[in-house]
C-alpha positions as CSV (number, residue, x, y, z in Angstrom):
1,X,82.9,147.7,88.4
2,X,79.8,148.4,86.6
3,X,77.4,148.2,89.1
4,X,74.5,146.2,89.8
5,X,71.9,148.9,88.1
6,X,73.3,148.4,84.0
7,X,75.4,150.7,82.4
8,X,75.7,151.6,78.6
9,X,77.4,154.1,76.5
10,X,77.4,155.5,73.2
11,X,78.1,158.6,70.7
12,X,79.0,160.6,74.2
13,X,76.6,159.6,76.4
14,X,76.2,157.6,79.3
15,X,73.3,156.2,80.8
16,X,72.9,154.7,84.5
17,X,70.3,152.8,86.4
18,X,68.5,150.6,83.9
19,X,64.4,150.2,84.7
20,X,62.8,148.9,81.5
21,X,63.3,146.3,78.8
22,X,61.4,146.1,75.8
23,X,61.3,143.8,72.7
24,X,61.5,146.1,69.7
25,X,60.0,143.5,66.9
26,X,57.3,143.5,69.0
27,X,56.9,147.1,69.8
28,X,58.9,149.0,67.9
29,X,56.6,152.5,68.7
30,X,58.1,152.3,72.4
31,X,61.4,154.2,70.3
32,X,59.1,157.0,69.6
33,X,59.5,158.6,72.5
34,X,62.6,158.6,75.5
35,X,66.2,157.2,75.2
36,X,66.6,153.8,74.8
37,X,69.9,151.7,74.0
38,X,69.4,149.3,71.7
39,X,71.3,145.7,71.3
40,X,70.0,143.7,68.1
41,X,71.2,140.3,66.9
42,X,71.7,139.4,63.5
43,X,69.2,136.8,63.4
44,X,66.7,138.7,64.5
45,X,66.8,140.1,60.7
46,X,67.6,136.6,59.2
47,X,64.6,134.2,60.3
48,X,66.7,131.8,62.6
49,X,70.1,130.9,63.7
50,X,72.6,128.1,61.9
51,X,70.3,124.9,61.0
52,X,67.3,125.2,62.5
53,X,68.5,127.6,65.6
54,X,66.5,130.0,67.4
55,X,65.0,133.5,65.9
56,X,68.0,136.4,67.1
57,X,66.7,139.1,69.7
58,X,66.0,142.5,69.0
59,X,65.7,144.5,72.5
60,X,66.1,148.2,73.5
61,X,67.1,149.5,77.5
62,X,66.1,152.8,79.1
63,X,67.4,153.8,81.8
64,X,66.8,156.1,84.6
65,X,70.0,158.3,84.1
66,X,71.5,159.5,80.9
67,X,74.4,162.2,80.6
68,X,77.0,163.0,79.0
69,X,80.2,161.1,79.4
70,X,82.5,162.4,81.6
71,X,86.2,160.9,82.4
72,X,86.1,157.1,82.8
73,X,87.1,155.9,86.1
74,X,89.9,154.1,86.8
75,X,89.7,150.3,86.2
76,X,91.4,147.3,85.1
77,X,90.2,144.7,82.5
78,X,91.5,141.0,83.3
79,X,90.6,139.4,79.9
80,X,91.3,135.6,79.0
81,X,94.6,134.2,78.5
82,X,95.8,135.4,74.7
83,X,96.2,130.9,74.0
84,X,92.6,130.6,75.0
85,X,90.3,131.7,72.2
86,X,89.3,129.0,69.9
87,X,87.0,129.6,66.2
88,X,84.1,128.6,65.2
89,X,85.8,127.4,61.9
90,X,89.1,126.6,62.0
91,X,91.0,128.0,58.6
92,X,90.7,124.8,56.1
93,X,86.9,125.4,57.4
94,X,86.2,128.8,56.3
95,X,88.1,128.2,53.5
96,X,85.6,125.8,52.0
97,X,83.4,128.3,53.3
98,X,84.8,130.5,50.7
99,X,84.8,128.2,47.7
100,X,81.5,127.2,49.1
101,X,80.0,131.0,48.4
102,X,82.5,131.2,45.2
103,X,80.2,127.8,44.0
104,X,77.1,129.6,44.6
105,X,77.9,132.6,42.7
106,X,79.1,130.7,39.6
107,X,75.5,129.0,39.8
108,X,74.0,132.7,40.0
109,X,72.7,132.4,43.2
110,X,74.1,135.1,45.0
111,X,76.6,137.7,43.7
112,X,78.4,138.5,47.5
113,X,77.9,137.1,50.9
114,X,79.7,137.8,54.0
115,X,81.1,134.5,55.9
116,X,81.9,135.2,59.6
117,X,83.6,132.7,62.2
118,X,83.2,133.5,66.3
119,X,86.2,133.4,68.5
120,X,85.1,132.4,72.1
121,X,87.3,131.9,75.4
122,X,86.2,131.5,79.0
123,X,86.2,134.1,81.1
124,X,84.3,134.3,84.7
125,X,83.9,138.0,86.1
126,X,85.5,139.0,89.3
127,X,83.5,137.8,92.7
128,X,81.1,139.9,93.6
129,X,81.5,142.9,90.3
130,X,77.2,142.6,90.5
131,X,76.6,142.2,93.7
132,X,77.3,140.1,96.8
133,X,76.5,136.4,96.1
134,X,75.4,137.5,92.4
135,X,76.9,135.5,89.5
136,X,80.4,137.4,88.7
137,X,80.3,139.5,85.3
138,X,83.4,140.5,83.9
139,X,83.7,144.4,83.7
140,X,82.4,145.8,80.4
141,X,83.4,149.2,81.3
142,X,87.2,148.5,81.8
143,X,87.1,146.1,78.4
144,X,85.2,149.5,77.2
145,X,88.2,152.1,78.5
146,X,90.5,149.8,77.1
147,X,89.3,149.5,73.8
148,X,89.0,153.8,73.8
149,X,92.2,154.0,74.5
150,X,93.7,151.1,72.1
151,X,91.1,151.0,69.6
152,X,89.1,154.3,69.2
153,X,86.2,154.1,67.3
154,X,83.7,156.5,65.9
155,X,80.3,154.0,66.3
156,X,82.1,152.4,69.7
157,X,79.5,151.5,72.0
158,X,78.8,149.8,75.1
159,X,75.7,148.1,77.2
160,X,75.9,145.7,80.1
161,X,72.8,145.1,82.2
162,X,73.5,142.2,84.8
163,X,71.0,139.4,85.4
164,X,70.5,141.0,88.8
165,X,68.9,144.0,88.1
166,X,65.5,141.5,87.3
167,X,65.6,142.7,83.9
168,X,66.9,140.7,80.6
169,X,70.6,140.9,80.6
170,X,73.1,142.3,78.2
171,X,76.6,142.7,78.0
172,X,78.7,144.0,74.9
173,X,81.2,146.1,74.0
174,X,81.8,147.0,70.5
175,X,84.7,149.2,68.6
176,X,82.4,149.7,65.2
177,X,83.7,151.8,62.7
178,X,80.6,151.2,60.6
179,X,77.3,153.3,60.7
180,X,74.3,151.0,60.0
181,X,71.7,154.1,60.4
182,X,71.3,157.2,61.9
183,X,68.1,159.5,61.7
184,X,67.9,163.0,62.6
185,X,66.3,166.2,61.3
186,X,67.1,167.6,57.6
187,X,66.1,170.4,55.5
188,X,62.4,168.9,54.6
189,X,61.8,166.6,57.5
190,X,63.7,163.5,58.7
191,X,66.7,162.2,56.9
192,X,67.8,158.6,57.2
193,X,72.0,157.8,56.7
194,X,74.1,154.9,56.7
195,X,77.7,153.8,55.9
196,X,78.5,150.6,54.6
197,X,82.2,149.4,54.9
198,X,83.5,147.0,52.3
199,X,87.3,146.8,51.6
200,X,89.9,145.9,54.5
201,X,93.5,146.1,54.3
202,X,96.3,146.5,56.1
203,X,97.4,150.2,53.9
204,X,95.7,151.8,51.0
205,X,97.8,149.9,49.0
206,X,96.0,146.9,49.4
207,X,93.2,147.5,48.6
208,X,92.0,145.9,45.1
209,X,89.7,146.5,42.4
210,X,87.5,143.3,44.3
211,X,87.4,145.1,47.4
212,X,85.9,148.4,45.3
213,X,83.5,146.2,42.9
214,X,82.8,145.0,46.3
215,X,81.9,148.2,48.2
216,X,79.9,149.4,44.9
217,X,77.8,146.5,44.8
218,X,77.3,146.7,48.6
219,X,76.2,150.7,48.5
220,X,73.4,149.8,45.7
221,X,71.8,147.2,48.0
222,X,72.1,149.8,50.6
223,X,70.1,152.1,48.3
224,X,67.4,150.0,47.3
225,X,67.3,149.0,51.2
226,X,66.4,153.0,52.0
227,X,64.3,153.4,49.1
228,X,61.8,151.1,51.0
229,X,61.7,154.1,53.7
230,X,62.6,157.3,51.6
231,X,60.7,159.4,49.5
232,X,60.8,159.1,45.7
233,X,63.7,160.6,44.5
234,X,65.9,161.6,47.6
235,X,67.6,158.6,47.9
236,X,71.5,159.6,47.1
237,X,75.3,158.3,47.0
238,X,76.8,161.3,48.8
239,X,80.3,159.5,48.9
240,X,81.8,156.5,47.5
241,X,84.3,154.3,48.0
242,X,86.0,156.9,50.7
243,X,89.4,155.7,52.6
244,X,89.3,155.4,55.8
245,X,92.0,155.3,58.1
246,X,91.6,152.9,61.7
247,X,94.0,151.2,63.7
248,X,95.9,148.7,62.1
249,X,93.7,148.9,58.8
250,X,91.8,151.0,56.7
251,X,88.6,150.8,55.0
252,X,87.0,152.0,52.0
253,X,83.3,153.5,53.0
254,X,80.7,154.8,51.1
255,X,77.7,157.1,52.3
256,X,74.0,156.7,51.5
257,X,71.4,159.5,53.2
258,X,67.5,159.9,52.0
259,X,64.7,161.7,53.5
260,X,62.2,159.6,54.8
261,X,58.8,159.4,53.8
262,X,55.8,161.1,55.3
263,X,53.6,158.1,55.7
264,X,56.7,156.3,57.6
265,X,57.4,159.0,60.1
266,X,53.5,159.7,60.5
267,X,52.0,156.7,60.8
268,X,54.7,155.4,64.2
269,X,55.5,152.6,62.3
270,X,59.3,154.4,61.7
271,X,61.0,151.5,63.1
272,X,59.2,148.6,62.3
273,X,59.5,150.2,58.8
274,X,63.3,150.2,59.3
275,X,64.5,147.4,60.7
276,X,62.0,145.2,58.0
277,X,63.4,147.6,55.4
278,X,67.0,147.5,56.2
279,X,68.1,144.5,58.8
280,X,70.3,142.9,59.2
281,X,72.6,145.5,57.7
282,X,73.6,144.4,54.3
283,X,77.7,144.9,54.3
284,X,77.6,141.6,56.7
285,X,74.7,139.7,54.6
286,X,75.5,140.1,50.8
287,X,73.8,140.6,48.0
288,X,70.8,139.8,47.0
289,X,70.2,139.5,51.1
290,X,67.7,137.0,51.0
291,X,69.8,134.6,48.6
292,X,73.0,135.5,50.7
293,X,71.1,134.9,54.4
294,X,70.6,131.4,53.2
295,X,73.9,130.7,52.5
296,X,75.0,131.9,55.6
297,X,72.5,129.8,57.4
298,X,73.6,127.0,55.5
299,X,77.9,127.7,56.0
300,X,78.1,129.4,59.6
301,X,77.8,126.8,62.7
302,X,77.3,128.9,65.2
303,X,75.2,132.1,66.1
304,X,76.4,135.6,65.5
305,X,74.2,136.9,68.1
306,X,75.2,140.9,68.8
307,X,78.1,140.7,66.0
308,X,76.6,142.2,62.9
309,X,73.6,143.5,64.3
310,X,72.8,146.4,65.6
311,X,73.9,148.8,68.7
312,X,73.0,151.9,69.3
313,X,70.9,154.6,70.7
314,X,67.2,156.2,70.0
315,X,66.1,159.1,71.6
316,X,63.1,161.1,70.7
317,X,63.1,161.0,67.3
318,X,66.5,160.6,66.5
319,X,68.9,157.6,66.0
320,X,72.6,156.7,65.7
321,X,72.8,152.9,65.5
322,X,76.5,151.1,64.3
323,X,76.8,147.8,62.9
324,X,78.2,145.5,65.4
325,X,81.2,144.7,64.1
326,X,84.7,145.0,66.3
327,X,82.4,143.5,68.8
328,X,82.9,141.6,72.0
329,X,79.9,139.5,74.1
330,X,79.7,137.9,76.9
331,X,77.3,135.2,78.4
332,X,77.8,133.0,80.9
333,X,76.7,129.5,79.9
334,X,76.6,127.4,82.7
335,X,80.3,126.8,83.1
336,X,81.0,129.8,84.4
337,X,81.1,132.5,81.2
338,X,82.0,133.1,77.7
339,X,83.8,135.9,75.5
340,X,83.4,136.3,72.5
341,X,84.3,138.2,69.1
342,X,83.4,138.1,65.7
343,X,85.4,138.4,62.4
344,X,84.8,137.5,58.9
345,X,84.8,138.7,55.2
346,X,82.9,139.6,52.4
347,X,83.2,136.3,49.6
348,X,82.8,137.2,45.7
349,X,83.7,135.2,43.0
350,X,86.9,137.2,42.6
351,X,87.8,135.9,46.8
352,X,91.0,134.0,47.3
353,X,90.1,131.6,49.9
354,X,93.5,132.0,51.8
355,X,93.0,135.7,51.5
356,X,89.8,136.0,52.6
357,X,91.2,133.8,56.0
358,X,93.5,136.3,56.4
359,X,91.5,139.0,56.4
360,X,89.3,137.7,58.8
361,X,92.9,137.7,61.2
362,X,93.2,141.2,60.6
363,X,90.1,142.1,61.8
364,X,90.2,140.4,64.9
365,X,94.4,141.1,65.4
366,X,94.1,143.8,67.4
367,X,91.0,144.0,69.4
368,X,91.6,140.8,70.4
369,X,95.0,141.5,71.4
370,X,93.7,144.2,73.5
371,X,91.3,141.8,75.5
372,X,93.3,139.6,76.5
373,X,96.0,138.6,79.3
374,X,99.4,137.5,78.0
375,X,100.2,133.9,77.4
């Protein structure tokens, strides 16, 4: 169980006994100073949801305890039944999606954007995991463990606050392989790096010359995105188009690192200066961002919430935040409690519609296999 204080975890540490909450577009100089865990969604960077839905959260944890992680205790995850996740957009769906986005690009209005569809299944926590009369909450710490063990991840991460400890809640639990930013000291001052995937397949050899074109055209925007925050001239490609290696798949990732600008670190306006400069994370928006948020305001019909934002720690002056993809949320909705995982692709005028489906299966193969009971 994860208790009824919060728990979170990430990059080797653990934290315990949540006591604040804070809203970080609204003051973003609370990072400055302590350790905080941070959960953003991607509409907090996007101006509202699908249609005309709400404005996404941005919020950041501390908590009293913070360590490093030790050996996980011993628990079991009871997930949903494996037949019991439906999408958000069913495949004929997303594939209009596709040849919606393929549309927009022969008119020149974007050049990429990244269509996403959310898997969701009910799922009610054990009685009593917060607390003795308390609403159940499944146990993010077992889905956690079992994702470690399955899934290992180097930007996995972890926060679950219940709606007992008085403060907002939270619960995710995310198997990112994908830096969105870190920040942490360099030669001549602070030095800002981030890692944008683009390019899935199953083995190297699947990879294409539109998954490269892709990752290239991806980086640049990731460039520009730094330059808002970097000093003239520091701003540099240190490795493109890399193969990774993950579970059941492989990526190609690039890396993107500049030294941050005096007047940002000086002033305490470091994060609001980030997050307007760089959010949501452009590998899961497109390219040009604004043009490519649009169109995903217009195609998705749901929320992404926590999936393709941000999650992460800060902690005096330093930063490792992954984008929140491989990611599970839960929320309980009034019937009792919701899972659910996010999975989509990155569209170009050179997408296959059918293709692009399938990768968007691949993504979600595995983790999902993981968090769930058998039929």
């Amino acid at each position: 169980m994860t208790g009824d204080t919060g728990w979170a975890s990430f990059a080797g540490r653990v934290a315990t006994d949540a006591v604040e909450c804070i809203d970080v577009l609204a003051e973003p100089e609370r990072l400055a100073t302590g350790t905080w865990f941070v959960v953003a969604d991607f509409e907090a960077g996007s101006g509202t949801g699908p249609g005309t839905g709400p404005r996404g959260q941005a919020r950041a944890w501390r908590f009293a305890q913070v360590h490093d992680a030790g050996a996980s205790p011993a628990t079991t995850w009871h997930g949903p039944s494996s037949d019991a996740w439906t999408s958000s957009m069913d495949q004929a769906a997303y594939e209009a999606a596709v040849e919606r986005v393929r549309a927009h690009v022969r008119d020149g209005d974007v050049y990429q954007a990244n269509i996403c569809r959310v898997l969701s299944a009910p799922l009610a926590g054990p009685a009593g995991a917060v607390g003795p009369g308390a609403p159940a909450e499944p146990d993010a710490r077992a889905l956690a463990a079992k994702l470690a063990a399955g899934n290992p991840a180097p930007h996995a991460a972890a926060v679950h606050v219940p709606a007992t400890t008085g403060l907002d809640p939270v619960w995710v639990v995310s198997a990112s392989p994908e830096l969105y930013l870190s920040v942490g000291p360099g030669a001549a001052g602070p030095v800002v790096e981030s890692g944008p995937i683009k390019g899935t397949a199953r083995t190297p050899d699947g990879l294409t010359e539109k998954d490269r074109a892709e990752n290239v055209m991806i980086t640049d925007l990731v460039r520009n995105d730094l330059q808002t925050v970097c000093r003239p001239g520091t701003v540099e490609v240190t490795s493109l188009l890399a193969v990774e290696e993950h579970p059941g798949l492989v990526h190609l990732v690039s890396r993107v690192r500049g030294a941050l600008s005096d007047d940002v670190v000086r002033s305490g306006e470091l994060w609001r200066r980030l997050l307007a400069g760089t959010f949501p994370p452009g590998s899961v928006s497109g390219a040009p961002k604004s043009s490519a948020l649009r169109i995903i305001r217009e195609l998705e019909p749901v929320p992404r919430g926590p999936y393709c934002g941000a999650v992460g720690w800060v902690a005096d002056g330093e930063a490792s935040l992954a984008v929140g993809i491989r990611t599970f949320w839960w929320a309980d909705d009034g019937t009792g409690g919701v899972l659910r995982f996010g999975t989509g692709a990155g569209i170009t005028w050179g997408s296959d519609p059918t293709a692009e489906w399938h990768e968007t299966e691949l993504k979600a193969e595995r983790l999902v296999s993981l968090a769930s009971e058998p039929r």
